[in-house]
DRENDO-1510 file (C-alpha; in Angstrom, 1 decimal, always signed):
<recs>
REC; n; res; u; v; w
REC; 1; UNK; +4.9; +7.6; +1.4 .
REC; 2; UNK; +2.5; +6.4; -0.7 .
REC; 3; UNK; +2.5; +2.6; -1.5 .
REC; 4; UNK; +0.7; +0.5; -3.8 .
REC; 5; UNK; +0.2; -3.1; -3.3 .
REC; 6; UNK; -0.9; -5.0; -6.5 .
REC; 7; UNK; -2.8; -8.3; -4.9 .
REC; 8; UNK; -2.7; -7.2; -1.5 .
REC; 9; UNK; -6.2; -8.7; +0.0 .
REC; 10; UNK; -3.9; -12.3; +0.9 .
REC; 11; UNK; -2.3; -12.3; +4.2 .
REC; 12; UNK; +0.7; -11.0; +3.1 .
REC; 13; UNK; -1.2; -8.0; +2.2 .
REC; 14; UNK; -3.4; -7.6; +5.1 .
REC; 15; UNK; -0.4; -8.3; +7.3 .
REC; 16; UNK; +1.4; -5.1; +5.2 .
REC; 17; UNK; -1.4; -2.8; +4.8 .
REC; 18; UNK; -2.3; -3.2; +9.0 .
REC; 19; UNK; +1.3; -2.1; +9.4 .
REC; 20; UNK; +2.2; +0.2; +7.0 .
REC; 21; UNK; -1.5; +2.7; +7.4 .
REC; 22; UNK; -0.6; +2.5; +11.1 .
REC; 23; UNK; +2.6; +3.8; +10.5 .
REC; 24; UNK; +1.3; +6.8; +8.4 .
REC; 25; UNK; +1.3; +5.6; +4.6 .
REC; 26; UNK; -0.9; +5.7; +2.2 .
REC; 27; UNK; -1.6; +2.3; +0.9 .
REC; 28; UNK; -2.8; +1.6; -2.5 .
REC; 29; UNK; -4.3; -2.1; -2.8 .
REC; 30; UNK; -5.1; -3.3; -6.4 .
REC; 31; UNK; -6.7; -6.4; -7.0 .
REC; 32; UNK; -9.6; -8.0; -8.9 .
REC; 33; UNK; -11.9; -8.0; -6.0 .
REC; 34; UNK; -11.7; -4.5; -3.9 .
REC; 35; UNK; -10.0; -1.5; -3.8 .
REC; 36; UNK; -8.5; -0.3; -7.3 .
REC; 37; UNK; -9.6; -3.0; -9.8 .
REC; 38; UNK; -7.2; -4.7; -12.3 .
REC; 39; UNK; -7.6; -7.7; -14.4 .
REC; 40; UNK; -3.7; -8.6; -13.4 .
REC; 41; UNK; -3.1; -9.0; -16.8 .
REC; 42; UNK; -3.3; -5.5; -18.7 .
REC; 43; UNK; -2.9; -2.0; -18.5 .
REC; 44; UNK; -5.9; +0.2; -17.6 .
REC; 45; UNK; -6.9; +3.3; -15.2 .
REC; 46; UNK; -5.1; +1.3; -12.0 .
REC; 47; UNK; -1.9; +2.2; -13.7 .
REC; 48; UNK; -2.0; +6.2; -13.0 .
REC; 49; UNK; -1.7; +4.7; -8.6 .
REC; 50; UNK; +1.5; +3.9; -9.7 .
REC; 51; UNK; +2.5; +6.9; -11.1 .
REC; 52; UNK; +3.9; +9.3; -8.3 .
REC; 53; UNK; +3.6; +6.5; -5.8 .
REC; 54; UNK; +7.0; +5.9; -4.0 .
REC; 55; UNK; +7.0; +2.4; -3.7 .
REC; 56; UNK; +5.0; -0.6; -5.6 .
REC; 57; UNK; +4.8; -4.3; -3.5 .
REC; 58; UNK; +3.5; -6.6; -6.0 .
REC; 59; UNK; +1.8; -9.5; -4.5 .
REC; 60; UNK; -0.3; -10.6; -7.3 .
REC; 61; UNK; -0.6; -14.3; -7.9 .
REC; 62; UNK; -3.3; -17.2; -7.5 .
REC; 63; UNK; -2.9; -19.1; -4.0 .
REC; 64; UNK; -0.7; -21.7; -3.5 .
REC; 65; UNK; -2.8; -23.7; -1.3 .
REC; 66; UNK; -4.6; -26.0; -4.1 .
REC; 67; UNK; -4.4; -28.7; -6.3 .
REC; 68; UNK; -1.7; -28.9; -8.3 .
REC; 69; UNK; -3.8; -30.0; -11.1 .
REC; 70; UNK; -2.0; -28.7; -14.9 .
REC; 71; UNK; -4.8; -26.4; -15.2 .
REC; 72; UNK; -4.0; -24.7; -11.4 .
REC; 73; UNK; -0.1; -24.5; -12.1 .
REC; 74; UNK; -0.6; -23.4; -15.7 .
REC; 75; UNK; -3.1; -20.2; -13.5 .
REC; 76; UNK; -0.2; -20.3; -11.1 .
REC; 77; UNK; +2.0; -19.4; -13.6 .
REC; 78; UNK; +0.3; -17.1; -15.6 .
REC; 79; UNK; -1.2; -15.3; -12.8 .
REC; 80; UNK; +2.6; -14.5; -11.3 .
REC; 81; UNK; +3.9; -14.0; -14.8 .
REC; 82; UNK; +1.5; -11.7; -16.3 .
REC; 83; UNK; +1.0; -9.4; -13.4 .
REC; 84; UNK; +4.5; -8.9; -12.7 .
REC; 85; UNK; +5.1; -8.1; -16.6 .
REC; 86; UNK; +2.0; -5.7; -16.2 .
REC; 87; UNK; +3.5; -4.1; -13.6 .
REC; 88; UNK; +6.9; -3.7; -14.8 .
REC; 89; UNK; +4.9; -2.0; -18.2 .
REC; 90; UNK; +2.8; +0.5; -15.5 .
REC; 91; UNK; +6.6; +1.6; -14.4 .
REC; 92; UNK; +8.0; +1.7; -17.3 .
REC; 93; UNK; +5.7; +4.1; -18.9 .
REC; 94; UNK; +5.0; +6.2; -15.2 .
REC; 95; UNK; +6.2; +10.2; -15.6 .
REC; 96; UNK; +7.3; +9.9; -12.3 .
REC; 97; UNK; +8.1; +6.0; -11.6 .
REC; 98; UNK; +8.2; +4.8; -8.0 .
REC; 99; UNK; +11.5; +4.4; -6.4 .
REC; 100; UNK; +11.5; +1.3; -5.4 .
REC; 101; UNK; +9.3; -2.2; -7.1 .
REC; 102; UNK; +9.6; -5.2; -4.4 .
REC; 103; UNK; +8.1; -8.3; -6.3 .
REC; 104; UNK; +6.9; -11.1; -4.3 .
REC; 105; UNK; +8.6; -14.8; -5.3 .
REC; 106; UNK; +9.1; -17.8; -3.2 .
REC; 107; UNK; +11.5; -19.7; -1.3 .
REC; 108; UNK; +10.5; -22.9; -3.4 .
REC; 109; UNK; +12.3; -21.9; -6.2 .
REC; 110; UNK; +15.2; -23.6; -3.7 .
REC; 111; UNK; +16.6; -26.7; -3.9 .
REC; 112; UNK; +14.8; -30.0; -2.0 .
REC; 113; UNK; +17.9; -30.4; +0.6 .
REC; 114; UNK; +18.8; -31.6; +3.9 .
REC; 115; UNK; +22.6; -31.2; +3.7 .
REC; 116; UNK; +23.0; -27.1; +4.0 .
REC; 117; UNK; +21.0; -24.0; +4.0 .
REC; 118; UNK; +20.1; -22.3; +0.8 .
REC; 119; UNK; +21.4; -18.7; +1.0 .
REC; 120; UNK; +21.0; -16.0; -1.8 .
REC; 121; UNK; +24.6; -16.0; -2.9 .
REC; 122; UNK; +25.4; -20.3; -2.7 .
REC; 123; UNK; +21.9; -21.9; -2.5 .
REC; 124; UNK; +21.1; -23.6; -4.9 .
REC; 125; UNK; +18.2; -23.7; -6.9 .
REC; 126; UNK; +16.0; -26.4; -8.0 .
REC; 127; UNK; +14.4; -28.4; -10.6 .
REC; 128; UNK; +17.0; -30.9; -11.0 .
REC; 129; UNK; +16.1; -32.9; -7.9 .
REC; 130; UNK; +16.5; -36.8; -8.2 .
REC; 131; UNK; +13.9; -38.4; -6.3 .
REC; 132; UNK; +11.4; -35.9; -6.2 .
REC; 133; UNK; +7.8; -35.8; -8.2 .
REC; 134; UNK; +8.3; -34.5; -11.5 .
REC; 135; UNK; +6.0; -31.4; -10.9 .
REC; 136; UNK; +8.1; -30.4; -8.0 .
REC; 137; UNK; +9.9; -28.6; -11.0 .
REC; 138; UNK; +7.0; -26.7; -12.5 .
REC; 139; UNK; +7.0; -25.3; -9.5 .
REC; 140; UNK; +10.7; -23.6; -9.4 .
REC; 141; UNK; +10.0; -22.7; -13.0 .
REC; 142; UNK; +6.8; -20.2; -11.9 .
REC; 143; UNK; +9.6; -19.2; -9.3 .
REC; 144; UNK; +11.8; -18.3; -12.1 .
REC; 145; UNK; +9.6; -16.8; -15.0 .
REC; 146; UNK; +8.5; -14.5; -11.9 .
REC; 147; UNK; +11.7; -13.1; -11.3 .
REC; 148; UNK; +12.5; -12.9; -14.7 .
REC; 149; UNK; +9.9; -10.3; -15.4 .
REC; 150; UNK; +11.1; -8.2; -12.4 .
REC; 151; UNK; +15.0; -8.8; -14.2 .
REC; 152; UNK; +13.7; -7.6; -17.8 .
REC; 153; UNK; +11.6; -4.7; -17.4 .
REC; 154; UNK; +13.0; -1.8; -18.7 .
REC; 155; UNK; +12.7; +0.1; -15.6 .
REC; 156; UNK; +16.1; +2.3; -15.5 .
REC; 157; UNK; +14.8; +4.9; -12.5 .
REC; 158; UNK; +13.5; +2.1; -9.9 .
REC; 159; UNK; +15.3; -0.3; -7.8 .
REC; 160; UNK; +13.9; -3.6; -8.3 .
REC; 161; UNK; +14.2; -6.6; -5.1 .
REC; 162; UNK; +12.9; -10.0; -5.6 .
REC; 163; UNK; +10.9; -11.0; -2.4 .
REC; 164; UNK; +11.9; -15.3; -1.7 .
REC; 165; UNK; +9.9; -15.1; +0.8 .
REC; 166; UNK; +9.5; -17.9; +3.1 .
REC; 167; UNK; +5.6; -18.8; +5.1 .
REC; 168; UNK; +4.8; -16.0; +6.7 .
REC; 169; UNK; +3.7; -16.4; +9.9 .
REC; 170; UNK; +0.7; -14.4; +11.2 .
REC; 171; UNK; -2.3; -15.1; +13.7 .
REC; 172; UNK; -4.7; -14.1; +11.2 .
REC; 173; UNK; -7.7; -16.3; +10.2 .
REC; 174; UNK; -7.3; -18.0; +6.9 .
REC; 175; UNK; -3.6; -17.8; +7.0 .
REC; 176; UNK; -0.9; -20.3; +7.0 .
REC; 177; UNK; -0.2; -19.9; +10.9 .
REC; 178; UNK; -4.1; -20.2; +11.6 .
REC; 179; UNK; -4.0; -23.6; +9.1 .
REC; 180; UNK; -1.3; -25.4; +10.9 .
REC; 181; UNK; -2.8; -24.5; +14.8 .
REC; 182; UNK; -6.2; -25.9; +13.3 .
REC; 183; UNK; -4.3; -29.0; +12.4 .
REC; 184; UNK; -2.6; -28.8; +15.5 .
REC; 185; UNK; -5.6; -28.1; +17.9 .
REC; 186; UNK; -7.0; -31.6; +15.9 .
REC; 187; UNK; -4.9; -33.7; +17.0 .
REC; 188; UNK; -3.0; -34.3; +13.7 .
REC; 189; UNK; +0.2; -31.9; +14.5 .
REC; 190; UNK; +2.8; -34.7; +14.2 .
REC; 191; UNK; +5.6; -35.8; +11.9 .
REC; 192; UNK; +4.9; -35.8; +7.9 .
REC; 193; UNK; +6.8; -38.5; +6.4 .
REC; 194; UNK; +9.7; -38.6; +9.2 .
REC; 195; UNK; +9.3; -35.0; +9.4 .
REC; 196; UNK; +13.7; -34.6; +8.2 .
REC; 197; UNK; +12.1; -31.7; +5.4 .
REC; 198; UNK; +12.7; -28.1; +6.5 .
REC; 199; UNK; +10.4; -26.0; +6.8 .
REC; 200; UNK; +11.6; -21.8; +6.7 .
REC; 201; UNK; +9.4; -19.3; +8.1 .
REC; 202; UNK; +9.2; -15.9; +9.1 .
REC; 203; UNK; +6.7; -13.9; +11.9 .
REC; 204; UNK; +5.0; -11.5; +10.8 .
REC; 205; UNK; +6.6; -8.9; +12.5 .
REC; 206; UNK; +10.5; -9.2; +11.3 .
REC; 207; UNK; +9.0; -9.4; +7.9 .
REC; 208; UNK; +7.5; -5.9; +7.9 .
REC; 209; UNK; +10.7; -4.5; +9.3 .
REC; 210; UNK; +12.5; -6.8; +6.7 .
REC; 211; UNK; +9.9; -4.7; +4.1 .
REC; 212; UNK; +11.0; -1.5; +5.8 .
REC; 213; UNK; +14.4; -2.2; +5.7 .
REC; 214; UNK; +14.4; -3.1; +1.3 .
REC; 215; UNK; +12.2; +0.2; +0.9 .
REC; 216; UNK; +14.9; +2.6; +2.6 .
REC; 217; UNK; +18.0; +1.0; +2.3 .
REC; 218; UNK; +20.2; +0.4; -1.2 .
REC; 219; UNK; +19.5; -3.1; -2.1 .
REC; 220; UNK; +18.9; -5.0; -4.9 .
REC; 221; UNK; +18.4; -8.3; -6.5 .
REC; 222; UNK; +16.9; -11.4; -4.7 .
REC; 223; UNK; +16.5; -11.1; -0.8 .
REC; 224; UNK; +15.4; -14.0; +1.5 .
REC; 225; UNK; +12.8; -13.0; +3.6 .
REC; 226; UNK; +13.5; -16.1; +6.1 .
REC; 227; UNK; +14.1; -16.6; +10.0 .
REC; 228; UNK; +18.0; -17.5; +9.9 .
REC; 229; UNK; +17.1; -20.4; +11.8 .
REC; 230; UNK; +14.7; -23.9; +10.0 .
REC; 231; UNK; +14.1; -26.8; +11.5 .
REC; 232; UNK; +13.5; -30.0; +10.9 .
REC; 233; UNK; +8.9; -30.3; +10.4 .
REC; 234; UNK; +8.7; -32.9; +13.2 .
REC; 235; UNK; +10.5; -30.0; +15.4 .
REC; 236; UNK; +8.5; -27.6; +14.1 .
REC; 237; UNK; +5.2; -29.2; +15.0 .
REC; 238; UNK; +6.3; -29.9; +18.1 .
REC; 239; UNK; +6.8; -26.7; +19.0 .
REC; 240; UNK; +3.4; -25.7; +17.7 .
REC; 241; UNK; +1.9; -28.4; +19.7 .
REC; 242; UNK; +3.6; -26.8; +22.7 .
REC; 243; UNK; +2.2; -23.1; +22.0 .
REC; 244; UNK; -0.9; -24.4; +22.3 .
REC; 245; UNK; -0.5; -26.9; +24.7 .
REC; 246; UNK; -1.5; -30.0; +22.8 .
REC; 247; UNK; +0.7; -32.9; +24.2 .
REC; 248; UNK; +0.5; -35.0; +21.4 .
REC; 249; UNK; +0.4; -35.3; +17.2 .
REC; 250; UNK; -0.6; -38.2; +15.1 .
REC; 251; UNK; +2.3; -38.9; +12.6 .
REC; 252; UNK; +1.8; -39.4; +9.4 .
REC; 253; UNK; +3.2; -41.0; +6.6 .
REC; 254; UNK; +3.8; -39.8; +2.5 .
REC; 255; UNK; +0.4; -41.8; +1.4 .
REC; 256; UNK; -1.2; -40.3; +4.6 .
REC; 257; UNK; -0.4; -37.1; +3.7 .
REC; 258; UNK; -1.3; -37.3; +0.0 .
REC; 259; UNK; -5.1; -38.4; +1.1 .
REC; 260; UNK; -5.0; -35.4; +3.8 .
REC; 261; UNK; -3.6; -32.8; +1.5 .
REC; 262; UNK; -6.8; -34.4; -1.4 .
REC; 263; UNK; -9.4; -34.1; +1.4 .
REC; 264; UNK; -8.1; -30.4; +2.0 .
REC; 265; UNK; -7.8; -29.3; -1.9 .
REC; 266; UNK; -4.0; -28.2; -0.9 .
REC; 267; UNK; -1.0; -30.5; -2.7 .
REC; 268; UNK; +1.8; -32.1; -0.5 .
REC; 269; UNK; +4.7; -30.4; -2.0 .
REC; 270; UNK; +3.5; -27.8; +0.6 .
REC; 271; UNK; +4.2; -30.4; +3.7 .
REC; 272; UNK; +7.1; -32.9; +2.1 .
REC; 273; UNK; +9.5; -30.4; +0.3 .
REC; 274; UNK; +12.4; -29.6; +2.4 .
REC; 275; UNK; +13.0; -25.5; +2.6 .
REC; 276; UNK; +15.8; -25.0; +4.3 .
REC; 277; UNK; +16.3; -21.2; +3.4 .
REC; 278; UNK; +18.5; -18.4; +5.2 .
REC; 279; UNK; +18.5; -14.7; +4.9 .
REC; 280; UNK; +22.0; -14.0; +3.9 .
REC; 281; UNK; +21.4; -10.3; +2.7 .
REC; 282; UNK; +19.3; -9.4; +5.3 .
REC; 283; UNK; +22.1; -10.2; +7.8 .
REC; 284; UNK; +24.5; -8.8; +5.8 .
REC; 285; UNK; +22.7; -5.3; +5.9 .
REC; 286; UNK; +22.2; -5.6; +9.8 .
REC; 287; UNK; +19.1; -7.0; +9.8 .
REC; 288; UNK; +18.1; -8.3; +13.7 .
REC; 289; UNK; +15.2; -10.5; +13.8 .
REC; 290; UNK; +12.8; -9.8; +17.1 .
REC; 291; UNK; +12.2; -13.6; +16.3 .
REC; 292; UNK; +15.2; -15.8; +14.8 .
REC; 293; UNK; +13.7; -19.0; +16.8 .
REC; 294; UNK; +10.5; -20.6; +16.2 .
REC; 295; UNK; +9.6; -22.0; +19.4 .
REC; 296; UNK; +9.6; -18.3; +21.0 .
REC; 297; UNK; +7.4; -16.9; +17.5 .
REC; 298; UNK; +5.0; -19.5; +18.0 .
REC; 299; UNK; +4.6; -18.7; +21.5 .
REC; 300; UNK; +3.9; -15.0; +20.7 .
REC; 301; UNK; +1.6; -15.8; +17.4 .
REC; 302; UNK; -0.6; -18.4; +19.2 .
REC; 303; UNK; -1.1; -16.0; +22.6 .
REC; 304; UNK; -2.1; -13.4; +20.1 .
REC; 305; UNK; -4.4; -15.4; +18.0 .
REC; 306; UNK; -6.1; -16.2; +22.1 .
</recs>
């Protein structure tokens, strides 16, 4: 098949186009940087990739791990936004439009909770929050304006699946995986603010299968891409701690972490909003994770990253 991955020099994408060029594909990356350049907001020559391609996985979208300054969730937005609208347009307007469009989104446009999981069918999404900082919202509303481009593109002969992707767990340097083990390996892997917030997550390796699985079989819609089981972050880091044989953490508390996460240029939405997301359709379509717990995935991810 031939893919095309709009923003695919992240993680995500590196993590994708490792595994699906081993696998035989021809893989398309567009981005600003390398590869086929786009401005991620317009039409131009990157569009004929997508015409004839089977399959279009749309990562585009500026980083998440910043500031959340108005100006950075004003490029947030527009960055998910406009590339996701530009896409649908390149479909649209393709002779011979892929079959399938997956379009990344986020697990944060869930709920803050601690009382159940958040599936696709009852979860419940957020922005209403009561005790939360007020930009917490902002946040779900990128989430979305994403998928509401994916909903209203005029796209008739492709199959359209939102991606509410959890972290993505991979041993690759400069991803989110490599972060928390430098954290870890510091010293500073203990409990955030009590460490009760959920964090989801998914290796690296169910979620190209999960990728597989949305490309082949008839799906549509949002999809969780989510080990079915979170945990609480203070069990989380302790399993971390244990992968790589660190015996101890340094807690931390809410103020801690806001001078950590100012130090770092990241924002602590990232560390204090509880995720607690489940992938409902995957299971539903048969799905079996190689890694539903996170003690054994951080065991395999750290020995790989030695």
């Amino acid at each position: 098949m031939k893919i095309v991955i709009p923003g695919g020099t992240g993680q995500v994408g590196t993590v994708l186009h490792r595994t699906l060029t081993a696998a035989g594909h021809e893989v398309v990356i567009i981005s600003r940087s390398t590869g086929v350049r786009w401005d991620g907001s317009t039409l131009g020559d990157w569009a004929s990739e997508i015409d004839g391609a089977d399959v279009v996985i749309n990562l585009a979208g500026r980083s998440v791990s910043c500031r959340y300054t108005a100006e950075n969730l004003q490029q947030m937005m527009r960055s998910r936004v406009d590339s996701a609208r530009v896409v649908g347009q390149a479909i649209s307007k393709a002779a011979k439009p892929p079959s399938v469009w997956l379009q990344m989104s986020t697990a944060t446009i869930y709920a803050h909770r601690f009382d159940a999981p958040n599936d696709e069918e009852t979860g419940i999404i957020g922005g209403r929050e009561k005790d939360v900082p007020g930009y917490w919202a902002y946040s779900v509303e990128i989430a979305k304006r994403w998928e509401a481009e994916l909903n209203e593109a005029d796209t008739p002969q492709t199959r359209k699946v939102a991606l509410r992707a959890a972290m993505v767990m991979s041993p690759d340097k400069g991803g989110v995986f490599d972060y928390l083990s430098w954290l870890t390996r510091l010293g500073l892997g203990g409990p955030i603010a009590g460490g009760r917030q959920y964090v989801s997550w998914i290796h690296d390796d169910d979620f190209v299968r999960a990728i597989a699985l949305l490309i082949r079989e008839p799906i549509e819609g949002a999809v969780n891409l989510a080990a079915p089981n979170p945990v609480p972050q203070k069990d989380f880091m302790r399993e971390l701690r244990k992968a790589w044989r660190i015996p101890a953490g340094l807690p931390a508390t809410s103020w801690m972490a806001e001078i950590g996460a100012f130090a770092i240029r990241s924002d602590t939405e990232l560390l204090l909003k509880s995720r607690r997301v489940v992938p409902g359709r995957l299971r539903e379509a048969g799905f079996e994770f190689h890694f539903p717990n996170w003690r054994e995935a951080a065991q395999n991810l750290a020995e790989r990253r030695r």
